[in-house]
C-alpha positions, 0 to 999 in steps of 0.5 A: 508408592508414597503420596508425596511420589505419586503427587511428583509424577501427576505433575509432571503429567500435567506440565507435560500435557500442557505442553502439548498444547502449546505445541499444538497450538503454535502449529495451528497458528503457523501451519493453517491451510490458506493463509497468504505469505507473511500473515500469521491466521489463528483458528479461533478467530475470524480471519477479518479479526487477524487479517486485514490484508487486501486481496484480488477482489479490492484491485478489480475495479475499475481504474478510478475507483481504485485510485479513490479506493487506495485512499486510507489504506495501509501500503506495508512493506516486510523487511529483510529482518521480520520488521515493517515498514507501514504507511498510509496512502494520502494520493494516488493519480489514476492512468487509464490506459490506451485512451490516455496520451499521458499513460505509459500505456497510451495508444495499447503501447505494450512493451518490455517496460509497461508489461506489468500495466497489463497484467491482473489486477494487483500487478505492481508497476515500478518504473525509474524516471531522471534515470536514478529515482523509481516510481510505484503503480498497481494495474487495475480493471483495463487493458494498460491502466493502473494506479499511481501511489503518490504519497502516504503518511508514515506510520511505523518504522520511521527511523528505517525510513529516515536512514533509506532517505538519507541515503540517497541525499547529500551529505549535510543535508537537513533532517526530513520532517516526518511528514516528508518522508513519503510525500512524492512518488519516489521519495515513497519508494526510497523511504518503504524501500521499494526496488526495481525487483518489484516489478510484476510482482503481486501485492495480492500474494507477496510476502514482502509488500502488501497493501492493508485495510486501516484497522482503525477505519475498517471496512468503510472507505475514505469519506468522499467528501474529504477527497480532492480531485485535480489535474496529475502532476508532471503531465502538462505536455499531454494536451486535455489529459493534462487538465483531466482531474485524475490526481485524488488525494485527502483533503488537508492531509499534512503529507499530500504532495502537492496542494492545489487550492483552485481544485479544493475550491471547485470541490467545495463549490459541488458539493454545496450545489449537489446538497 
């Protein structure tokens, strides 16, 4: 066999082995065992390093400290076509269940429409209020409680968003700034496309929402001196609980709905007091 032959057929060998190896590895990415829907693991990495998905233990906490927690987190939501929508969480408001007369839930009142409040940890809750718009929760630790995600600042697939906005406005109407995607509960779940259908799912295992840590934060929390704690919003025919400072939401953040400066001021006076 001539030389030149002999080389031919070593590397075709070669290319044909390589190959191999591609395969092999495109299945080690895609195939490995424990691995949540939609979140791709390779083995040769952590999986901190791949995935900063959030799981069961980060919503079972207690109801407050969850709403806190939700703070500088990453809500995403997988579209229909493999793209993301993603978007920062600025506000939350907390509802604590039986005890609170502004809950859905206020006295244990379980019924068809407030199941999901009672479920594990990490159930969505989605609710329409004026009969068009819906609204998103997430349950947290106690019976009926759960979080409700107020506004987040857009951060990926923003001329998705702007479409599924204007869909539900008037025709004409002016065009939203960025920073009005999201802000308010249901202008949130029109922009990230958040249906009714999502109610009881989970966003611990779901393979079309799921909630992030920020990569570029990591694993530390929201700096607690930049969280703002003030009465809800829409809950003033509640008596004490409509003054109870259970909306949280950071400090001078351009996408926070609703900006209540007595509270800020309150805010910087404790923390000046406990220094």
């Amino acid at each position: 066999m001539s030389g030149r032959k002999r080389k031919q057929i070593s590397e075709s060998v070669l290319e044909s082995e390589d190959q191999v190896k591609r395969n092999d590895l495109h299945h080690d990415y895609t195939n490995s065992g424990d691995v949540n829907p939609g979140i791709v693991k390779c083995p040769y990495f952590s999986e901190e390093e791949y995935c900063q998905r959030l799981g069961e233990e980060f919503f079972n906490q207690p109801c407050i400290s969850l709403a806190k927690a939700f703070l500088g987190k990453v809500l995403v939501r997988q579209c229909a076509d493999g793209g993301e929508l993603r978007g920062r969480v600025v506000e939350t408001e907390a509802y604590l269940g039986g005890v609170d007369k502004a809950s859905h839930s206020a006295g244990g009142k379980r019924t068809q429409r407030t199941t999901a409040m009672f479920m594990k940890p990490g159930t969505i809750y989605v609710y329409p209020i004026y009969g068009i718009h819906l609204c998103m929760n997430v349950s947290s630790q106690g019976e009926g409680a759960a979080v409700l995600l107020r506004a987040v600042e857009p951060l990926q697939g923003l001329p998705v968003m702007r479409k599924l906005r204007a869909a539900k406005r008037r025709e004409g109407a002016r065009a939203l700034k960025d920073k009005e995607l999201c802000n308010g509960p249901s202008k949130l779940c029109q922009a990230l496309d958040i249906q009714r259908c999502f109610d009881r799912r989970d966003l611990t295992s779901d393979p079309e929402v799921w909630l992030e840590r920020d990569p570029q934060m990591g694993p530390q929390e929201s700096d607690p001196h930049l969280v703002v704690s003030a009465p809800r919003i829409g809950v003033d025919s509640h008596g004490e609980w409509a003054s109870k400072p259970l909306r949280f939401y950071l400090r001078g953040h351009p996408c926070v709905s609703v900006v209540d400066k007595q509270a800020e001021t309150d805010s910087l006076t404790g923390q000046r007091l406990t220094r």
